[in-house]
Every structure is written in C-alpha cells, then in structure tokens.
Backbone as XML, in Angstrom:
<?xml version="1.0"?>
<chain id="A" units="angstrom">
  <residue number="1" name="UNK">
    <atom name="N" x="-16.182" y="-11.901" z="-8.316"/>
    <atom name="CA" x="-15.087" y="-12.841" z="-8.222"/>
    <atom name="C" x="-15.544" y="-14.248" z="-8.591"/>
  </residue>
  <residue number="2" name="UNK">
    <atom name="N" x="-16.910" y="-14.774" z="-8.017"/>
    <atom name="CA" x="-17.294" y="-16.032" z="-8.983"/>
    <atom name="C" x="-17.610" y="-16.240" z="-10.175"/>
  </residue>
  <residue number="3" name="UNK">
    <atom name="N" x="-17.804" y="-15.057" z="-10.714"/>
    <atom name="CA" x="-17.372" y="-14.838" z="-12.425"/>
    <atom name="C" x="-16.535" y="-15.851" z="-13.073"/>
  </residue>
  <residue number="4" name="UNK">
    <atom name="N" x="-14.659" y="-14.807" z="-12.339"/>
    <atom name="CA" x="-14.106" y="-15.638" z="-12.683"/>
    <atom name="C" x="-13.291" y="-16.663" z="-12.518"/>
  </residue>
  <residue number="5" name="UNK">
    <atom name="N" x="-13.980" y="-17.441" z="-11.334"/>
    <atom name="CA" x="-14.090" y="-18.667" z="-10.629"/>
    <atom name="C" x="-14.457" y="-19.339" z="-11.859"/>
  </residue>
  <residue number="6" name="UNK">
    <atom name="N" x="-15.634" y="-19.360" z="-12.171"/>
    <atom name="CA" x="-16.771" y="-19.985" z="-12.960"/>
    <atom name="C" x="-15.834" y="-19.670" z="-14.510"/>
  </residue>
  <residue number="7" name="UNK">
    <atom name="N" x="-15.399" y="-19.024" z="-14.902"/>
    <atom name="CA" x="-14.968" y="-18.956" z="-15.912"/>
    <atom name="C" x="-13.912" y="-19.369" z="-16.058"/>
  </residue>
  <residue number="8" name="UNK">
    <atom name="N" x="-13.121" y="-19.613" z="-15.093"/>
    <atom name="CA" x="-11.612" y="-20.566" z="-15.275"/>
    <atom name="C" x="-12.572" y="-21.579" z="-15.113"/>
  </residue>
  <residue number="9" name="UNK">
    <atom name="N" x="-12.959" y="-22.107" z="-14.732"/>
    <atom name="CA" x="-13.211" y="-23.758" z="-14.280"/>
    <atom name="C" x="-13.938" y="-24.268" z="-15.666"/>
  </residue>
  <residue number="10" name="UNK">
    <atom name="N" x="-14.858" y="-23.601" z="-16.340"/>
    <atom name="CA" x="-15.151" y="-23.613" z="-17.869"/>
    <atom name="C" x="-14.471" y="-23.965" z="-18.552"/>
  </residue>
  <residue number="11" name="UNK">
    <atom name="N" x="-12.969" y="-22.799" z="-18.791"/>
    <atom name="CA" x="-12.058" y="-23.091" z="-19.468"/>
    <atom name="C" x="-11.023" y="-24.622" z="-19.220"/>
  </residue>
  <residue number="12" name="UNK">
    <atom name="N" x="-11.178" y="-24.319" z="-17.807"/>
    <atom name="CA" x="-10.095" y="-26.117" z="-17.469"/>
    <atom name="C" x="-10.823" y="-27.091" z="-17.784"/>
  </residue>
  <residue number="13" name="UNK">
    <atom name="N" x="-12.188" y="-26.697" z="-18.063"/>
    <atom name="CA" x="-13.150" y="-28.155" z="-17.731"/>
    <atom name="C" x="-13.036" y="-28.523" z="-19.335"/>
  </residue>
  <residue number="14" name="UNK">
    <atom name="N" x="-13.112" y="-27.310" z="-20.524"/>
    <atom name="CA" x="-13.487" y="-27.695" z="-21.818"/>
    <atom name="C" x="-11.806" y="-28.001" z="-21.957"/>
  </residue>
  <residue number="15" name="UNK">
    <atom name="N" x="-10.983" y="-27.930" z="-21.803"/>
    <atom name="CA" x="-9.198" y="-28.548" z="-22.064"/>
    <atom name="C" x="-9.082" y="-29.890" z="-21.432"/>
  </residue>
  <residue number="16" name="UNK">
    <atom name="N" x="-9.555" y="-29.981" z="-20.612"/>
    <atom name="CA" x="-9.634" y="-31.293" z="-19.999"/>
    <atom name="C" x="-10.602" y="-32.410" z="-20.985"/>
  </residue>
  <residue number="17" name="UNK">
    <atom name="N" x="-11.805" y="-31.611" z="-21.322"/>
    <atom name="CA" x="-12.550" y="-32.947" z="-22.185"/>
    <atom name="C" x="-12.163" y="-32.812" z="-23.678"/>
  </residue>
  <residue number="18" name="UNK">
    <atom name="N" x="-11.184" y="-31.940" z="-24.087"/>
    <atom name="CA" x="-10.691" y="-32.037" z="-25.356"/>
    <atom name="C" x="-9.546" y="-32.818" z="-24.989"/>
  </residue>
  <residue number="19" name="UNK">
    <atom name="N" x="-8.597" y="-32.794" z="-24.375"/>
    <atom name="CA" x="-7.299" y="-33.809" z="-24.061"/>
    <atom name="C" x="-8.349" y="-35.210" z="-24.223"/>
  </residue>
  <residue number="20" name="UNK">
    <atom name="N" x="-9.441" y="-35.644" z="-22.853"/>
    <atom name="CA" x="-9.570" y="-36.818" z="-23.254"/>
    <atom name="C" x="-10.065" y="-37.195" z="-24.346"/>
  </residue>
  <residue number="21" name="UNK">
    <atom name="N" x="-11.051" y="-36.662" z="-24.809"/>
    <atom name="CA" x="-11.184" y="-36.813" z="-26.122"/>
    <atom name="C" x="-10.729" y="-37.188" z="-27.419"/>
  </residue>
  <residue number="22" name="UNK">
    <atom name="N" x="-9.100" y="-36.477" z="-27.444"/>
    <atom name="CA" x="-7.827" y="-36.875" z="-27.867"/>
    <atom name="C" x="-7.455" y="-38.148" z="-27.734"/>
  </residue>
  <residue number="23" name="UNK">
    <atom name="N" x="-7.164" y="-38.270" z="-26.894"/>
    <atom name="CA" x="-6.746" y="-39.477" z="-26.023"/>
    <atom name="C" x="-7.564" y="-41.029" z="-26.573"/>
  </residue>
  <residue number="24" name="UNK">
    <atom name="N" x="-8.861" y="-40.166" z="-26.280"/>
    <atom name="CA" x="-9.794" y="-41.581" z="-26.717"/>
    <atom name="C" x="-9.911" y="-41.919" z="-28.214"/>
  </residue>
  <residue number="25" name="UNK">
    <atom name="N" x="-9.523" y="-40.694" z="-29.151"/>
    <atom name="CA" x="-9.561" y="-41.424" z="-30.547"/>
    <atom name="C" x="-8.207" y="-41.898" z="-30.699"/>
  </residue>
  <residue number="26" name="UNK">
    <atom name="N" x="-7.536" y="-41.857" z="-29.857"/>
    <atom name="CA" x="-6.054" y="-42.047" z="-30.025"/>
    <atom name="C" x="-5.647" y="-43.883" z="-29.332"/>
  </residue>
  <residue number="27" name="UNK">
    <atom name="N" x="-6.598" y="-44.477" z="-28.722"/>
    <atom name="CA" x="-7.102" y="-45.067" z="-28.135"/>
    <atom name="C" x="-7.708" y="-45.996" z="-29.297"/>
  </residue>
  <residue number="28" name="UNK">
    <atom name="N" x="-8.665" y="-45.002" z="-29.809"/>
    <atom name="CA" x="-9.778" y="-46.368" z="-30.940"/>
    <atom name="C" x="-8.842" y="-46.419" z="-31.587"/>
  </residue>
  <residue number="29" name="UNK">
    <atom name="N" x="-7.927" y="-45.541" z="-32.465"/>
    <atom name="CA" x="-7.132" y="-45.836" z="-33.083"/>
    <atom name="C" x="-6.410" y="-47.277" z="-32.838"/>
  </residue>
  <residue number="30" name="UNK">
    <atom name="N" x="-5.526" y="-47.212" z="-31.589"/>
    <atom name="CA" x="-4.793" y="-48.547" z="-31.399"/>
    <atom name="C" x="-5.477" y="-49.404" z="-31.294"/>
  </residue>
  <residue number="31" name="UNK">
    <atom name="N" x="-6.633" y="-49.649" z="-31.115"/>
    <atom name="CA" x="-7.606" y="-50.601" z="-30.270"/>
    <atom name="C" x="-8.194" y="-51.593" z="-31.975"/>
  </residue>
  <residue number="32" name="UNK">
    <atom name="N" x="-7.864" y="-50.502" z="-32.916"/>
    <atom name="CA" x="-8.285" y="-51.474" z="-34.411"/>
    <atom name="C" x="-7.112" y="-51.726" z="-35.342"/>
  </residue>
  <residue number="33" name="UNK">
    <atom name="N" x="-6.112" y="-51.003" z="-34.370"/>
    <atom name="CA" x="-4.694" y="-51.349" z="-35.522"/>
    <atom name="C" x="-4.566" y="-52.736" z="-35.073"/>
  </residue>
  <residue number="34" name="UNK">
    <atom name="N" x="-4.625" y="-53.446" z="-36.740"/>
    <atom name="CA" x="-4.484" y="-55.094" z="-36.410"/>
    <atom name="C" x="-2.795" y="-55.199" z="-36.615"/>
  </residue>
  <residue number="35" name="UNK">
    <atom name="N" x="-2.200" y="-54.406" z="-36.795"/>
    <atom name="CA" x="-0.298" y="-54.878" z="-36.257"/>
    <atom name="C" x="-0.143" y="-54.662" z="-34.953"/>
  </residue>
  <residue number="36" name="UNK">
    <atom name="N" x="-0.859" y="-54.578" z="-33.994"/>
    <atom name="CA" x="-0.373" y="-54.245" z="-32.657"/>
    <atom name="C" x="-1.060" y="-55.633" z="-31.856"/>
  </residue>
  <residue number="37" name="UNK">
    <atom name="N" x="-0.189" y="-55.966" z="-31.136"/>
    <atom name="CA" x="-0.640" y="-57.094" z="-30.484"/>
    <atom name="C" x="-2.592" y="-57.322" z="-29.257"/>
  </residue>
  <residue number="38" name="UNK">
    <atom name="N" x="-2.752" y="-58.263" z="-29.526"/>
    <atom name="CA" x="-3.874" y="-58.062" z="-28.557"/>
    <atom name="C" x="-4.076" y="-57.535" z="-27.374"/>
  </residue>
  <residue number="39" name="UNK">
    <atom name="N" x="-3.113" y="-57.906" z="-26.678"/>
    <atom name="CA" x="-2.958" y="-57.259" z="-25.097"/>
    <atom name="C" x="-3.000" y="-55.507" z="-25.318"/>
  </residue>
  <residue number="40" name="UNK">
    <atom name="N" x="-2.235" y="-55.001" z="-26.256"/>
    <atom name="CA" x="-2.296" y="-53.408" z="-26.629"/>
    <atom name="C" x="-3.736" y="-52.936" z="-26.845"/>
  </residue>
  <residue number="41" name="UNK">
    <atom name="N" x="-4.161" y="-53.968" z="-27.714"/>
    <atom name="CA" x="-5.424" y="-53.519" z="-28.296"/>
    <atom name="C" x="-6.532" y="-53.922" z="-27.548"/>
  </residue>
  <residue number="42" name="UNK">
    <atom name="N" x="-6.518" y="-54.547" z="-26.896"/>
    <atom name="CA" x="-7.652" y="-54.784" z="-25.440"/>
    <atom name="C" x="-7.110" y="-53.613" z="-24.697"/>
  </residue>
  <residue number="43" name="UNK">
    <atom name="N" x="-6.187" y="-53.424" z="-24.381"/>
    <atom name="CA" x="-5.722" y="-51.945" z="-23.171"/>
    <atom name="C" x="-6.130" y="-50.799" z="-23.765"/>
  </residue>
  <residue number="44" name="UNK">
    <atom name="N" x="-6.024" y="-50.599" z="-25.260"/>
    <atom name="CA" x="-6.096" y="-49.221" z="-25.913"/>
    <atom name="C" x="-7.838" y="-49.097" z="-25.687"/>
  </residue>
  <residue number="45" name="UNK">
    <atom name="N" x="-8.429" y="-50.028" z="-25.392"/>
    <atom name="CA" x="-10.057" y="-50.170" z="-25.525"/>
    <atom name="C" x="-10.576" y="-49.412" z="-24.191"/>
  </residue>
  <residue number="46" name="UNK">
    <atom name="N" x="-10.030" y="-50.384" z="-23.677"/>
    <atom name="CA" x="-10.187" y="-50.329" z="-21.798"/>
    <atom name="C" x="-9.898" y="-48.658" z="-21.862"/>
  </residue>
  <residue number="47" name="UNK">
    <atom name="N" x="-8.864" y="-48.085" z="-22.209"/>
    <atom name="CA" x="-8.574" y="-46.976" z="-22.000"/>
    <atom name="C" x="-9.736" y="-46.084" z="-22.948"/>
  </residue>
  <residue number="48" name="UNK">
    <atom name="N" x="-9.710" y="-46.076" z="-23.914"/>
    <atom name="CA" x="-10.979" y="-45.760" z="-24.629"/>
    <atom name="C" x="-11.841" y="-45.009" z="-23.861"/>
  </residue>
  <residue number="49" name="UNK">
    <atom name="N" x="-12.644" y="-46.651" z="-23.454"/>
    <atom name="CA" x="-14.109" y="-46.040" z="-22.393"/>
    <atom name="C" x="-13.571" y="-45.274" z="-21.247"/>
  </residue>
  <residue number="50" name="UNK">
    <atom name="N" x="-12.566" y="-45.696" z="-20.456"/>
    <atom name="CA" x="-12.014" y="-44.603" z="-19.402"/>
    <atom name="C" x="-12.221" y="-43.073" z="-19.978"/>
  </residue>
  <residue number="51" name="UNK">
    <atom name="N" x="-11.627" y="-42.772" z="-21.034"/>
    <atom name="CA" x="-11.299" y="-41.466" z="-21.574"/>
    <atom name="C" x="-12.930" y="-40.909" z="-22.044"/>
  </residue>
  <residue number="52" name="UNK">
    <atom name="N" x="-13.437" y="-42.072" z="-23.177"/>
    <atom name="CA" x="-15.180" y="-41.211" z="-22.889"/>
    <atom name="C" x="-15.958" y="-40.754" z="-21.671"/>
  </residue>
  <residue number="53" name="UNK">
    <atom name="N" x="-15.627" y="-41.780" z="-20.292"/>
    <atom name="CA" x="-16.321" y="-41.080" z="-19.518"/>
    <atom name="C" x="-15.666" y="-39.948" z="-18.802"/>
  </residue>
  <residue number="54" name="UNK">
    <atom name="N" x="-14.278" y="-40.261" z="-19.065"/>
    <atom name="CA" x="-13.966" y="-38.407" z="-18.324"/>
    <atom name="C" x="-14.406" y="-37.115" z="-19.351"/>
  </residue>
  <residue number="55" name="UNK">
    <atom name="N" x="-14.543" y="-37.510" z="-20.557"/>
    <atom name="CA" x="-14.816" y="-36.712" z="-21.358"/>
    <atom name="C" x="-16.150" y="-36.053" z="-21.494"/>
  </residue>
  <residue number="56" name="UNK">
    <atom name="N" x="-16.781" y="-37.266" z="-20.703"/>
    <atom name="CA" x="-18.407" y="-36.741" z="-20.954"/>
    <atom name="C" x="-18.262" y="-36.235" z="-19.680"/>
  </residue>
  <residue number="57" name="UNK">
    <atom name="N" x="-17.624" y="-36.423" z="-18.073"/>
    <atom name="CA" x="-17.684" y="-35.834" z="-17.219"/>
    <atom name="C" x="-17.409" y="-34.366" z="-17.472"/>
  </residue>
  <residue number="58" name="UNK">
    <atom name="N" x="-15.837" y="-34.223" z="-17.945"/>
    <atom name="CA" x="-15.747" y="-33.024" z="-18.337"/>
    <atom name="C" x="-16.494" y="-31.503" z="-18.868"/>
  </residue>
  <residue number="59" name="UNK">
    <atom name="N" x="-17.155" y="-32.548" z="-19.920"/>
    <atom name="CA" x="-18.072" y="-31.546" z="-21.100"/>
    <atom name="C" x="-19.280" y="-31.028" z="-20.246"/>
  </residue>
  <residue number="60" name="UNK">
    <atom name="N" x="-19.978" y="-32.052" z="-19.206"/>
    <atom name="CA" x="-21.232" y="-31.563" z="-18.467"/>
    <atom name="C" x="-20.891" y="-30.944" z="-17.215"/>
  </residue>
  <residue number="61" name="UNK">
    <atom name="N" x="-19.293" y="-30.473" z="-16.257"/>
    <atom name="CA" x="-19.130" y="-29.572" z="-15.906"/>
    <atom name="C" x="-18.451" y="-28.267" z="-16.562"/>
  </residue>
  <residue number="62" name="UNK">
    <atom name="N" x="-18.320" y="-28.469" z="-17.554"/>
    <atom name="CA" x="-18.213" y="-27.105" z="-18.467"/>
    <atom name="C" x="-19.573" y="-26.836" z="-18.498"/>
  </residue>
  <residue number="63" name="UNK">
    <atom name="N" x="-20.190" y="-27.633" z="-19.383"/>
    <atom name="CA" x="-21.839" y="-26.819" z="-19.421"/>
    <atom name="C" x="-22.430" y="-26.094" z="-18.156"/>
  </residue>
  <residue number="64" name="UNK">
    <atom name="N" x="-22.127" y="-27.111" z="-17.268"/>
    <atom name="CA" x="-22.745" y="-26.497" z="-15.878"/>
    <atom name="C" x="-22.093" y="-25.240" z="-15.421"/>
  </residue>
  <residue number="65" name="UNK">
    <atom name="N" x="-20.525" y="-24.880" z="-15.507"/>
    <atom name="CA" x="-20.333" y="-23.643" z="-15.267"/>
    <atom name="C" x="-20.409" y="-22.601" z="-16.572"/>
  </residue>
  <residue number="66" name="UNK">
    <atom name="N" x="-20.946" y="-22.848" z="-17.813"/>
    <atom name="CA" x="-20.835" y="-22.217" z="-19.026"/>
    <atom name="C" x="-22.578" y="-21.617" z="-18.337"/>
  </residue>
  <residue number="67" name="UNK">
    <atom name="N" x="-23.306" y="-21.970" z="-18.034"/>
    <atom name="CA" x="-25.035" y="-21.985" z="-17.531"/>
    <atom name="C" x="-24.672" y="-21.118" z="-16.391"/>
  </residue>
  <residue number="68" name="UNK">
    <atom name="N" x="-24.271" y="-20.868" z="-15.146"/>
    <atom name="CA" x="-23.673" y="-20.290" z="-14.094"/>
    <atom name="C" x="-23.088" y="-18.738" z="-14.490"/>
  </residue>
  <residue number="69" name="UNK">
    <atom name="N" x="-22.953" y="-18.628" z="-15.731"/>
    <atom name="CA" x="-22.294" y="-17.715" z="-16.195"/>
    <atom name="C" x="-23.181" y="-16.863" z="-16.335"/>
  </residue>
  <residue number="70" name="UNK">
    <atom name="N" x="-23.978" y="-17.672" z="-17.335"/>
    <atom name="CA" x="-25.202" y="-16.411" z="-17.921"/>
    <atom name="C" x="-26.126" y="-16.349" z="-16.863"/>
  </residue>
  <residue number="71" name="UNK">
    <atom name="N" x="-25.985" y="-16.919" z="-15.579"/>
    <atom name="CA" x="-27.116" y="-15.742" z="-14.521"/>
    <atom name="C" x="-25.938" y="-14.342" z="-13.717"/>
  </residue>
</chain>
C-alpha cells in the first residue's frame, strides 16, 4: 500500500512542479513585456521566484518519492 502512496505523491508532486513551472515562464514572460506597466512587471517577477522555488520544492519531493520507489 506505500507503493501506491509513494506513487501518487510522485505523480502530484511532478504536476505540481510542471504547473509552477508554467506559471513561472509565464511570469518571465510578463516580467520583460515592455507594454505592460511596471507595477505588473515587478509583480510578474516577484511571482517568478515564488513559482521557481515551489518548483524546485516540488521536483526534489518527486525525486524523493521517485527513490522510495525503487527500494
């Protein structure tokens, strides 16, 4: 049964750091569009780094239950 514990939580963990991931080029994107006002493009930034670090959170509890697997 912690199989597939460990194997859903893999799967939510790698959807979760692909959304932010998304998110965050979606993010640099606004953050260099020079038609969008500054306040957008300082927020789209701010949000940015938010979204890399959930993303890198994400990706290293996938690994950690992707590793969990193969014992």
């Amino acid at each position: 049964m912690d199989t597939v514990k460990q194997a859903a939580n893999y799967v939510s963990d790698k959807v979760q750091g692909t959304a932010s991931e998304a998110s965050k080029e979606t993010n640099k994107s606004v953050a260099k569009d020079s038609d969008a006002g500054i306040g957008t493009r300082i927020s789209a930034a701010t949000d940015a780094l938010g979204d890399k670090a959930d993303e890198s959170k994400y990706d290293a509890k996938a690994e950690a239950n992707k590793q969990q697997l193969k014992h």
